[in-house]
N, C-alpha and C positions, 0 to 999 in steps of 0.2 A: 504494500500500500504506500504511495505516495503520500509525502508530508506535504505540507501546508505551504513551505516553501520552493518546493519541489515541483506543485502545481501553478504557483504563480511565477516561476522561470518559464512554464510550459508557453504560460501565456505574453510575454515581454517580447518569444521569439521574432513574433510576426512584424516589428514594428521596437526592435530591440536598440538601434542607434538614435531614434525620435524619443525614445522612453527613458534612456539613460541620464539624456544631457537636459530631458523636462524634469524629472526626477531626482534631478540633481538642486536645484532651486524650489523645487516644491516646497511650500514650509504648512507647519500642521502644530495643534497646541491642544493640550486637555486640561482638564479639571478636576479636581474629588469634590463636592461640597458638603454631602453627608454622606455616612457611612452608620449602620444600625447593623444589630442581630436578634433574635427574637424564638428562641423556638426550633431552632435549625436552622433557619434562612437568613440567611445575606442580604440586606437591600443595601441599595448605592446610588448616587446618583450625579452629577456630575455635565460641565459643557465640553465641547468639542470647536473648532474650527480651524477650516485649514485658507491659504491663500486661491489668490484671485485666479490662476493657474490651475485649479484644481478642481475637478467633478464633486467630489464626495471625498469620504473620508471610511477607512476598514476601522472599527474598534475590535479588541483584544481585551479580556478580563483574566489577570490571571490573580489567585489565589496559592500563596506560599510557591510561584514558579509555575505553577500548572494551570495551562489555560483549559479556562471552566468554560467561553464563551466568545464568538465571533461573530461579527454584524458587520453589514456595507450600509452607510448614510450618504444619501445623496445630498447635495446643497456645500454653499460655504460654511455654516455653523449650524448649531443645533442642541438639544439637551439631550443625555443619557440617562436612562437607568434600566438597573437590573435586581433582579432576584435571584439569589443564586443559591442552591442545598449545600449546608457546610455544618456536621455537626464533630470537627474535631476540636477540641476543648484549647485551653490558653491564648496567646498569643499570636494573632497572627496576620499578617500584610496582604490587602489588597493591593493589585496592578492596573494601570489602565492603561493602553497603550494607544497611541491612535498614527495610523497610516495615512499620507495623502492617498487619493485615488485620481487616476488621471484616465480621461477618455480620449483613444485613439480609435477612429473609428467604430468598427462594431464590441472594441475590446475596452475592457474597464482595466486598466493595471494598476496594483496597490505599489507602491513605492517602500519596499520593507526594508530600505537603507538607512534613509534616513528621517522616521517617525519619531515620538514623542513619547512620553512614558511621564505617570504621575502615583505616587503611591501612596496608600495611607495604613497606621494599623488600626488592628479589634479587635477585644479581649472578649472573648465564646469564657466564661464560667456555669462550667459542668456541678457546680455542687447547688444543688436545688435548695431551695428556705421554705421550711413547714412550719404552716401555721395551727391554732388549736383556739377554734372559736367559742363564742361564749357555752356553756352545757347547760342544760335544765334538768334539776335533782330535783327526786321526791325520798327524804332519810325519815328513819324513825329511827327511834332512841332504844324500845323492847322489840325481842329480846335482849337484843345486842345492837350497839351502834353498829346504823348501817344506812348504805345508800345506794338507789338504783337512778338512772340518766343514762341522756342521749346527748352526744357530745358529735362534733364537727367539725373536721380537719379540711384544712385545705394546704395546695402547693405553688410556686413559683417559683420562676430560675430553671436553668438548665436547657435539655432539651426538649422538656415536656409530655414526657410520655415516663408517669411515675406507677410503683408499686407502692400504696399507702399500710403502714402499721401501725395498732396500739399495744397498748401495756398498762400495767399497773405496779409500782415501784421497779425494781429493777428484776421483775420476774418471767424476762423476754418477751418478744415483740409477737403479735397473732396479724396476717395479713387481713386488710380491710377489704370487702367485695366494693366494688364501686367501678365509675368510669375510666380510664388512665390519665384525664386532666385532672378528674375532681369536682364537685367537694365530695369526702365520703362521710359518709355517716353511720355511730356505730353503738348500740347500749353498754352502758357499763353498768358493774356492781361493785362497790366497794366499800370501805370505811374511812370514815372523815377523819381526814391528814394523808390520806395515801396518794402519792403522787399520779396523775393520769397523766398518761404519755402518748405522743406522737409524734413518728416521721414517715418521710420518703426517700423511696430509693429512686433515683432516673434511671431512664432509658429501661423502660420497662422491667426494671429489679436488677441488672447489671452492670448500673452506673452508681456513681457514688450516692451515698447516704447523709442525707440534711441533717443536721443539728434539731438533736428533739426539743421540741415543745413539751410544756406541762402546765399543768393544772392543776391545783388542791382540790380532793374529791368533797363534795357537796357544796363548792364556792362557785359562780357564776364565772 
C-alpha cells in the first residue's frame, strides 16, 4: 500500500516542473484556538489560510505523531474543527498541520514541503471522582440501633464508562447494578456511625478506581 506521500509524488508527475517552482513560494498558516477532552473524545478547533497562489489548503491532525485525520479545504482561509477518539490517559500533544494546495489543471497538488504545523497539549485524567448523594434513613432504636436507606452514587472524570461499588466500613466493596454512566442506586442496612461507602472503577471495571466517598449511616 502506498503512503500518503507516495500518492501525492504520483500526482506532481504530470505537471512536476510548474509544481515545484509554485510550491516553492506557496505560503500557508494555522491555528489551535481551543482544545477540550470529554469522555474519550478530542475536540479542536482552530483557523487555517494559505496565500493568494493557492487553491485550498490539505489539513493533517496528528495526535502524539500519529495522524488521526486528513481533509482538503478549498478557498484562501477558513475555520477547522475536529472530533477525534482518544482514550489514552496523561499527557498529550495535538498536531495541526496545514499544506498549501495548488490547482494545475484537472490536478489538485498538496505542497508537502513546505506546510505549517501548530501544536498544543491535553491532559486525558483517567482516574474518575465518585460522588455519594444525599440518603434517606428510616432507624429505630429497639431492638438494637439500626438503620435501613436508599442512598445514590454518582461518577465523573475519566473515560466514562464506570463499574459503581458500595460498602459498609471497610468490609469490601458489592458491585452496584445500574447504567455505566450512572446515577446508581442502592439500599442499605446499617448502624448509626458506620461508615457508607462508594466508588468507581473506569472503563468498565478495568481502569482505575476513584477515591471513595462516604457517609455517616442515618445522617443525610
Amino acid at each position: 500500500m502506498k503512503s500518503l506521500h507516495a500518492w501525492i509524488a504520483l500526482l506532481l508527475l504530470p505537471a512536476a516542473a510548474g509544481a515545484e517552482s509554485l510550491c516553492a513560494k506557496a505560503q500557508a498558516g494555522v491555528t489551535i484556538t481551543n482544545v477540550s477532552w470529554a469522555a474519550g473524545i478530542l475536540k479542536a478547533s482552530g483557523t487555517w489560510q494559505v496565500g493568494e497562489e493557492s487553491a485550498g489548503a490539505m489539513l493533517e491532525y496528528r495526535v502524539q505523531s500519529d495522524r488521526q485525520w486528513a481533509e482538503s479545504r478549498m478557498g484562501k482561509s477558513g475555520n477547522w474543527e475536529v472530533a477525534l477518539p482518544w482514550t489514552f490517559c496523561d499527557r498529550s500533544t495535538l498536531r495541526v498541520d496545514v499544506f498549501p494546495s495548488l490547482k494545475l489543471g484537472d490536478v489538485l497538488v498538496h505542497c508537502t514541503e513546505n506546510g505549517k504545523s501548530t501544536k498544543q497539549s491535553f491532559n486525558v485524567s483517567c482516574v474518575p471522582t465518585a460522588e455519594l448523594g444525599a440518603c434517606q434513613w428510616e432507624c429505630a432504636e429497639e431492638p438494637a440501633p439500626r438503620c435501613s436507606g436508599t442512598c445514590t452514587g454518582m461518577a465523573k472524570g475519566g473515560a466514562g464508562s464506570y463499574v459503581a461499588m458500595q460498602g459498609i466500613n471497610g468490609q469490601g466493596f458489592q458491585v452496584v447494578e445500574g447504567p455505566p454512566q450512572g446515577p446508581w442506586t442502592w439500599t442499605v442496612a446499617c448502624a448509626p456511625g458506620d461508615k457508607v461507602l462508594f466508588a468507581v472503577r473506569d472503563r468498565g471495571g478495568t481502569g482505575p478506581m476513584s477515591k471513595t466517598a462516604e457517609r455517616p449511616c442515618g445522617r443525610e
